[in-house]
C-alpha positions in Angstrom: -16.4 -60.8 45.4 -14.0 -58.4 43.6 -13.5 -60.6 40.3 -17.1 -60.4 39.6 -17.5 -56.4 40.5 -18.3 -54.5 37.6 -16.9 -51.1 37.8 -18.6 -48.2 38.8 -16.2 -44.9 38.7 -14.6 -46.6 35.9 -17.4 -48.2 33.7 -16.4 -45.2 30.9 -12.8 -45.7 30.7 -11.5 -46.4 27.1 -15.1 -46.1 25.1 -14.8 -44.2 22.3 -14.8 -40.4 22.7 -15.5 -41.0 26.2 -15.0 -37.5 27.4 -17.2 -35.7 25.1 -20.4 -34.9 26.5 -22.9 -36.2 23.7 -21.5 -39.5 24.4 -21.7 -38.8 28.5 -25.3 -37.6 28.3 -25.6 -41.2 26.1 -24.9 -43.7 28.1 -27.3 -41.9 31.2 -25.1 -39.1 31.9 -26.5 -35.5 33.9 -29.4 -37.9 35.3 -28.4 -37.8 38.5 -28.2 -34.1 38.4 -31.7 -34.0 36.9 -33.0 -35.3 40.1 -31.7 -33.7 42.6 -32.5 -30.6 40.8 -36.2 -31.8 41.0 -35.4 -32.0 44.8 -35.0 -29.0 47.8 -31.0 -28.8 48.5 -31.5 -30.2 52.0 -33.1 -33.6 50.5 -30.2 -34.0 48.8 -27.8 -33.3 51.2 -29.9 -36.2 53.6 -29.5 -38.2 50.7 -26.0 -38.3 50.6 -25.7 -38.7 54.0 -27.9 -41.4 54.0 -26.0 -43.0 51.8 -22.8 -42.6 54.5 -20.6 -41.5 51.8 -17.1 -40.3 53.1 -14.3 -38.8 51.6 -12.2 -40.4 49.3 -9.4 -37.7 49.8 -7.1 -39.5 52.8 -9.2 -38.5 56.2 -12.9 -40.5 55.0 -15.4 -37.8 56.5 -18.7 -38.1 56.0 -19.0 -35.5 52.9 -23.1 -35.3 53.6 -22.1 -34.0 57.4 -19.5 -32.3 56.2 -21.9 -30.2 53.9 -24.0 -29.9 57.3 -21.2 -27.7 58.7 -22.2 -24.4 56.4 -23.8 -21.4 58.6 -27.7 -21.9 58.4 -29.5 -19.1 57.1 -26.3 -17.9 55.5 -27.3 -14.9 52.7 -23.8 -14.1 51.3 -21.8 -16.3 48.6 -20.9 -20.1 49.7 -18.4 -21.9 47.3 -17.1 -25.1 46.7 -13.5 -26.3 46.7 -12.7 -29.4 44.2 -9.3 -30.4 45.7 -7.2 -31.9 42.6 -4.3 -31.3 44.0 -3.2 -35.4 44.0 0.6 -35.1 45.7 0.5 -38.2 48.0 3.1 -40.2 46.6 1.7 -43.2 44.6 -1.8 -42.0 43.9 -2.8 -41.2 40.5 -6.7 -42.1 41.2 -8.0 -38.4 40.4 -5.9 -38.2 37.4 -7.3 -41.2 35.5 -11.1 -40.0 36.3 -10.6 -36.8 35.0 -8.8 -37.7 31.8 -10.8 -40.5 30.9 -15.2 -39.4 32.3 -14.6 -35.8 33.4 -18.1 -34.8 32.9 -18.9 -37.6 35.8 -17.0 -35.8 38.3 -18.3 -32.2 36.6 -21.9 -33.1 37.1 -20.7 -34.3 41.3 -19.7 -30.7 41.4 -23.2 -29.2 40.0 -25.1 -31.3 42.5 -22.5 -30.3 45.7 -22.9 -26.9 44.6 -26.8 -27.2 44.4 -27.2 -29.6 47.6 -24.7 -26.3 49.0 -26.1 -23.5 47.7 -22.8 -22.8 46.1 -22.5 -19.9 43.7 -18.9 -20.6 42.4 -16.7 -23.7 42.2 -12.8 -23.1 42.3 -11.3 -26.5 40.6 -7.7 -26.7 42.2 -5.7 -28.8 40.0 -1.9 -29.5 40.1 0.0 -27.9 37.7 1.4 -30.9 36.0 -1.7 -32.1 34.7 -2.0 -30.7 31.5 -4.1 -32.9 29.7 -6.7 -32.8 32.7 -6.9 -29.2 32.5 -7.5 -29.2 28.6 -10.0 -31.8 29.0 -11.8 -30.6 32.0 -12.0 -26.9 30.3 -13.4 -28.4 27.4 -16.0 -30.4 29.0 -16.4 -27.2 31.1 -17.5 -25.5 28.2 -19.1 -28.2 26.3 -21.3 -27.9 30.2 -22.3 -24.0 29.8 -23.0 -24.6 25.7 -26.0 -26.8 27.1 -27.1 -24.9 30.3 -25.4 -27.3 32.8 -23.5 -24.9 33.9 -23.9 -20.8 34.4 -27.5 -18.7 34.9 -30.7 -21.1 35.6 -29.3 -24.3 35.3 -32.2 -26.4 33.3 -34.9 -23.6 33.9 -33.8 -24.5 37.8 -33.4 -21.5 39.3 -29.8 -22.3 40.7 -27.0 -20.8 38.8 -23.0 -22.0 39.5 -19.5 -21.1 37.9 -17.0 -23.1 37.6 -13.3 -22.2 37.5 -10.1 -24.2 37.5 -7.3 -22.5 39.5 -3.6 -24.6 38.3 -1.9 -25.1 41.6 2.1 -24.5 41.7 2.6 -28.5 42.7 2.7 -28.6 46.9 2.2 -31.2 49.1 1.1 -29.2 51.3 -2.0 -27.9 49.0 -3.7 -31.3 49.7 -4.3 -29.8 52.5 -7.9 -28.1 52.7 -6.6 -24.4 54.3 -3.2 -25.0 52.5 -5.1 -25.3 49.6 -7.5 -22.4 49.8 -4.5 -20.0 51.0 -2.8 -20.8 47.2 -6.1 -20.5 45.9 -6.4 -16.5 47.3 -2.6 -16.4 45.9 -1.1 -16.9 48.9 1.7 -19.1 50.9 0.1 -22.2 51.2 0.6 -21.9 54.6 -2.9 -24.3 56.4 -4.9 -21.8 58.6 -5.3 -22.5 62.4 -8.7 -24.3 62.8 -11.4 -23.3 64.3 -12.4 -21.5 62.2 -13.0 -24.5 59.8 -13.7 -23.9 56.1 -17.2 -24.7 56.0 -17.6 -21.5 58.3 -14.7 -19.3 56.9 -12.7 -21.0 54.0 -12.2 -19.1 50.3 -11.7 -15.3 50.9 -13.0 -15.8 54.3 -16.7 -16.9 52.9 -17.9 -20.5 54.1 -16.5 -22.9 51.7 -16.8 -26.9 51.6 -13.9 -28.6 50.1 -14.6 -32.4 48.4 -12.3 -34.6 47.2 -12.6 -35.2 42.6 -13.5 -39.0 43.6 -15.5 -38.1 46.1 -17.8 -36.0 43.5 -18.1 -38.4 41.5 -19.4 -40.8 43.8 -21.8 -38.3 44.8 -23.3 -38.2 40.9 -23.9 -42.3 41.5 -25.4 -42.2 44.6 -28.3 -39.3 42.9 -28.4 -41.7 39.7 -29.2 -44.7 41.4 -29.6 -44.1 45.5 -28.6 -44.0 48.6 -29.5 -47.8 48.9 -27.6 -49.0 45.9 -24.2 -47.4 47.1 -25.0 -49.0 50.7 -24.9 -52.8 48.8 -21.2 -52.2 47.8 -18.6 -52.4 50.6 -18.1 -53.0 54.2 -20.9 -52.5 56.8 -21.4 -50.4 60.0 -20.5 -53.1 62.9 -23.0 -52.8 64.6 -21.1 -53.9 67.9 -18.8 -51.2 67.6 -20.7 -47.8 67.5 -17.4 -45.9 66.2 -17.0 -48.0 63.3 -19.2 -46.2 60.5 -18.7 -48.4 58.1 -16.6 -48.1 54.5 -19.6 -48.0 51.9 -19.3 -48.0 48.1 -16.2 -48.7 46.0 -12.7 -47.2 45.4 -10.1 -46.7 43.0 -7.1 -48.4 44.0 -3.7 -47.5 42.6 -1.2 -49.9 42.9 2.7 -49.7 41.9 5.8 -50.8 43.1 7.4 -54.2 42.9 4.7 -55.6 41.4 3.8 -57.1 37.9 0.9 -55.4 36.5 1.1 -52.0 38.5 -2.0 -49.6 37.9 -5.7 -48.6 38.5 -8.3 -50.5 39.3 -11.7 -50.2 41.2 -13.2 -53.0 43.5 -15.6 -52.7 46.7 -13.8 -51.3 49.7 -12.9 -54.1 52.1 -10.5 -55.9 49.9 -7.5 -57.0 51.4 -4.0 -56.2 50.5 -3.1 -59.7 49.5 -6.3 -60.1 47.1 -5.1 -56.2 45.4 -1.5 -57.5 44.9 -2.2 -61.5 44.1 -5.5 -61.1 41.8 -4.8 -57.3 40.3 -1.6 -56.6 40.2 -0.1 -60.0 38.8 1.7 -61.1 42.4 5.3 -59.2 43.4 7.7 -58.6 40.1 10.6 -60.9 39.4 9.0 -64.4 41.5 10.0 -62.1 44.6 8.1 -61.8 48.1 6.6 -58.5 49.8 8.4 -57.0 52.4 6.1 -54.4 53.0 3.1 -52.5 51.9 1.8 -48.9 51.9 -1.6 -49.3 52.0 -2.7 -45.8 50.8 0.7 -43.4 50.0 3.4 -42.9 52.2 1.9 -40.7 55.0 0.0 -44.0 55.9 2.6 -46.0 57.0 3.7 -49.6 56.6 1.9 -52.8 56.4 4.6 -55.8 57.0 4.5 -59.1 54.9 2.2 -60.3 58.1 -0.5 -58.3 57.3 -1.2 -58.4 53.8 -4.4 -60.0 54.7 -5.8 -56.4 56.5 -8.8 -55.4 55.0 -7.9 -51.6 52.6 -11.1 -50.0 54.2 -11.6 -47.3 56.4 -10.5 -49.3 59.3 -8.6 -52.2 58.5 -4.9 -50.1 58.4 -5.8 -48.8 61.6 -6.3 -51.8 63.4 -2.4 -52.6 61.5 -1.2 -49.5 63.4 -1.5 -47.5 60.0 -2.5 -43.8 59.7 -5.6 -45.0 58.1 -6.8 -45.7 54.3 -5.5 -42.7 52.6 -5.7 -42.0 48.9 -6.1 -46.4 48.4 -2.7 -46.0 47.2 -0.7 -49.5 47.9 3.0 -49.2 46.8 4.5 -52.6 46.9 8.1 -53.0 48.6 9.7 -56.4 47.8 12.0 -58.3 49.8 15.5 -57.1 48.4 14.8 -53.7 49.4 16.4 -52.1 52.2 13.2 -50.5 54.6 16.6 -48.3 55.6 16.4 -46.8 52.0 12.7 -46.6 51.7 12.0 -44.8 55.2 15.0 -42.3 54.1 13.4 -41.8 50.7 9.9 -40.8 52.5 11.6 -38.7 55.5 13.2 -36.6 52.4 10.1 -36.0 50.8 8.4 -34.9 53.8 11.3 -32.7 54.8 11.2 -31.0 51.3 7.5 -30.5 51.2 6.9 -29.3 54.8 5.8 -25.7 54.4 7.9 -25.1 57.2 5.1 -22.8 58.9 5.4 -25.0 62.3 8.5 -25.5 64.1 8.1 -29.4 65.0 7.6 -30.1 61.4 10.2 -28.1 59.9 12.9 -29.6 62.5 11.6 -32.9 62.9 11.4 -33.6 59.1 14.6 -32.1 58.3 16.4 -34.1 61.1 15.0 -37.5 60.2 16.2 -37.0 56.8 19.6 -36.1 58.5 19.7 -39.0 60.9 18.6 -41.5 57.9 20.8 -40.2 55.5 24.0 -40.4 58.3 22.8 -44.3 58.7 23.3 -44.8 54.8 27.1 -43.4 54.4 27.7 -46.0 57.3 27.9 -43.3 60.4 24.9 -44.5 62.1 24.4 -45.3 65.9 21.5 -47.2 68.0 21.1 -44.1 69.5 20.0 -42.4 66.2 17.1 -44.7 66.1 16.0 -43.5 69.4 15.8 -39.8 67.8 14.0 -41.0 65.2 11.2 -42.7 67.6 11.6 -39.3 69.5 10.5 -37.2 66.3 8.0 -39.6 65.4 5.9 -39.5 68.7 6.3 -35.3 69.1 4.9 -34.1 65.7 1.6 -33.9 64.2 -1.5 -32.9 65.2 -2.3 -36.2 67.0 0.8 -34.9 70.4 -0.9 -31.3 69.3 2.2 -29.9 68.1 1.7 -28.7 64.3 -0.8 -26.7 62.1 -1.8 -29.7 59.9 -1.6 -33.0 59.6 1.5 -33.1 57.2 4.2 -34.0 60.4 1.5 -36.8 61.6 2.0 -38.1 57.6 5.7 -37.4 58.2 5.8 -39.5 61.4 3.6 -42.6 60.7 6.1 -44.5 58.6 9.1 -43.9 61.1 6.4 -45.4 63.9 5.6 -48.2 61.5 9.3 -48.8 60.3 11.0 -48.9 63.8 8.6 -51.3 64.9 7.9 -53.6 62.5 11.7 -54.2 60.8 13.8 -52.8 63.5 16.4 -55.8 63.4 17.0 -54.0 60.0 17.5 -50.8 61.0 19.6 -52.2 64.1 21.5 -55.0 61.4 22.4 -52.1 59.1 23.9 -50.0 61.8 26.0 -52.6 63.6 27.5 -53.7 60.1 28.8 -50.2 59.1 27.9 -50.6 55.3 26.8 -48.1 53.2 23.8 -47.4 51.0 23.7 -49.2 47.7 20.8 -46.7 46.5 22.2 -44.0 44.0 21.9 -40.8 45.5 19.1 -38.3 44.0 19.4 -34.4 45.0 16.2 -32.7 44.9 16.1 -29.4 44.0 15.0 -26.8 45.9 
């Protein structure tokens, strides 16, 4: 199935001026907007969700329901929220899309806004992508020279701004309220919910916030239908009325201890073995996986038993995984030590907490505490009983934080301390010390 998928998302990357937007509107480009500006907003919003789209930014909501969630009969100003912020560890998905086709995710926005009734877009793009941001603003303005973007879109009627907004490189932006707080110019401290967003988000207005993959996927589905996404993918199960199903295809990142690490787009559904065996050239130096992250680090850890789960919507659930993520796998090979790889991921969460809820603050910072004290040799089988404590008391899953960020934080401490605990317990009875080089983040 995935050797013989021809790309989708991709399908531009590395044709000649690829991100000019002559060549876009050549090979069929701004078609999909064409019809749905033929169509009334709601048909297109009931396209998308017949399509049963959802979102390719980490939680996979339906993005046509989600769109459903604005105020009906609302007169003042909606806008849309492109989240670019791409800080999950591993997952460099949105960056390749935009550098390589940004008008396909620029035209996703147009039709959200229109499907929306959105009057202004706010692109929120981290700061260290500099050549996205000179090539978005160019095709940006390549889109208003030819009336795709700005007053009566194509003698339309419907009119839409769009600005990019350079975000000061958070975490904790990838969050939807952490990210509209920075957009306003503020902490990015995530807002209490309810109220959600779609009800009061940017400068208290309703505001829907999508995902840059997720747009594009959006311009496909009004190119060629709802249908024709439903044909890539897994299906609904039709014995299990919570399983929705994981339509379309994604963009897969893959690095780590692996040959040929990178980006590639297949049908969701594929398993982790397939992505590392027939993608990315098997595990580096004729090693064996230890573990996997099936979709960044907040996810979790699949162990050399489960290669063979599914990376869909479901399959790293049914692992005990936090769930799909951003599709990014990060391959961990078998002369690793889990002991430095859980301490590595502990520190970033306790550096990019935001620190707003007390659970998350503590919990983070102590787990990087306890793992670092198991490194110089000091541990105890107690402190992996602390660290099972934290895991199971923060997040928004016990209802003790904010945002989801300490449930991120917790998953791979769950998923370490049961899957490779005889590690854990091996390197504390021994007394040796870390081999890993020490790296001070700043602060």
């Amino acid at each position: 199935m995935s050797e013989a998928f021809e790309p989708i998302l991709l399908r531009r990357v590395g044709k000649p001026n690829n991100t000019s937007i002559d060549t876009y509107m050549a090979d069929g480009g701004y078609n999909g907007l064409k019809k749905a500006l033929a169509m009334q907003p709601d048909e297109v919003t009931q396209t998308v969700i017949k399509s049963n789209l959802r979102g390719r930014g980490g939680a996979g909501f339906h993005t046509g329901s989600k769109w459903m969630f604005l105020p009906k009969g609302y007169t003042g100003p909606i806008y849309l929220c492109i989240n670019g912020d791409e800080s999950e560890p591993g997952t460099f998905n949105n960056r390749v899309i935009i550098e390589e086709d940004p008008h396909q995710v620029l035209e996703g926005i147009v039709i959200a806004g229109y499907a929306t009734r959105a009057t202004t877009a706010y692109f929120y793009l981290r700061y260290e992508y500099g050549r996205c941001y000179r090539t978005l603003q160019k095709a940006i303005d390549e889109m208003y020279a030819k009336n795709f973007l700005g007053k009566n879109i194509l003698g339309s009627g419907y009119s839409l701004d769009i600005h990019l907004h350079r975000g000061a490189c958070a975490y904790i932006c990838g969050e939807e309220t952490g990210l509209i707080e920075s957009l306003e110019g503020k902490r990015a401290w995530p807002r209490i919910k309810p109220p959600f967003p779609a009800i009061e988000g940017a400068f208290r207005r309703p505001t829907i916030v999508n995902n840059v993959e997720t747009l594009a996927c959006v311009t496909n589905i009004l190119d060629r239908g709802p249908e024709w996404f439903q044909t890539i993918g897994v299906p609904k199960d039709p014995n299990n009325p919570r399983d929705a199903g994981s339509y379309g295809s994604k963009l897969y990142c893959i690095s780590g201890h692996v040959n040929k690490p990178g980006l590639v787009e297949l049908p969701l559904g594929i398993t982790a073995r397939q992505l590392i065996d027939q993608h990315a050239g098997g595990v580096w130096k004729d090693r064996k996986a230890k573990a996997v992250v099936p979709g960044g680090i907040s996810m979790g850890f699949l162990s050399a038993d489960e290669l063979d789960t599914p990376l869909d919507f479901n399959g790293p659930g049914r692992a005990g995984c936090l769930g799909l993520g951003t599709a990014a796998v990060i391959v961990i090979d078998d002369h690793t030590s889990m002991v430095d790889v859980l301490y590595n991921t502990c520190r970033f969460f306790a550096h990019e907490s935001c620190g707003q809820c007390t659970p998350c603050r503590e919990g983070t910072a102590w787990s990087a505490k306890i793992l670092h004290r198991i490194r110089q040799g000091e541990g105890t089988m107690e402190d992996l009983q602390k660290l099972d404590d934290i895991s199971k008391t923060i997040g928004t899953i016990p209802g003790t934080t904010i945002c989801g960020l300490a449930d991120g934080a917790a998953w791979p401490i769950k998923n370490a301390l049961q899957k490779f605990r005889p590690e854990f317990e091996e390197f504390i009875r021994s007394g040796r010390k870390s081999e890993m080089r020490e790296v001070v983040l700043a602060h």
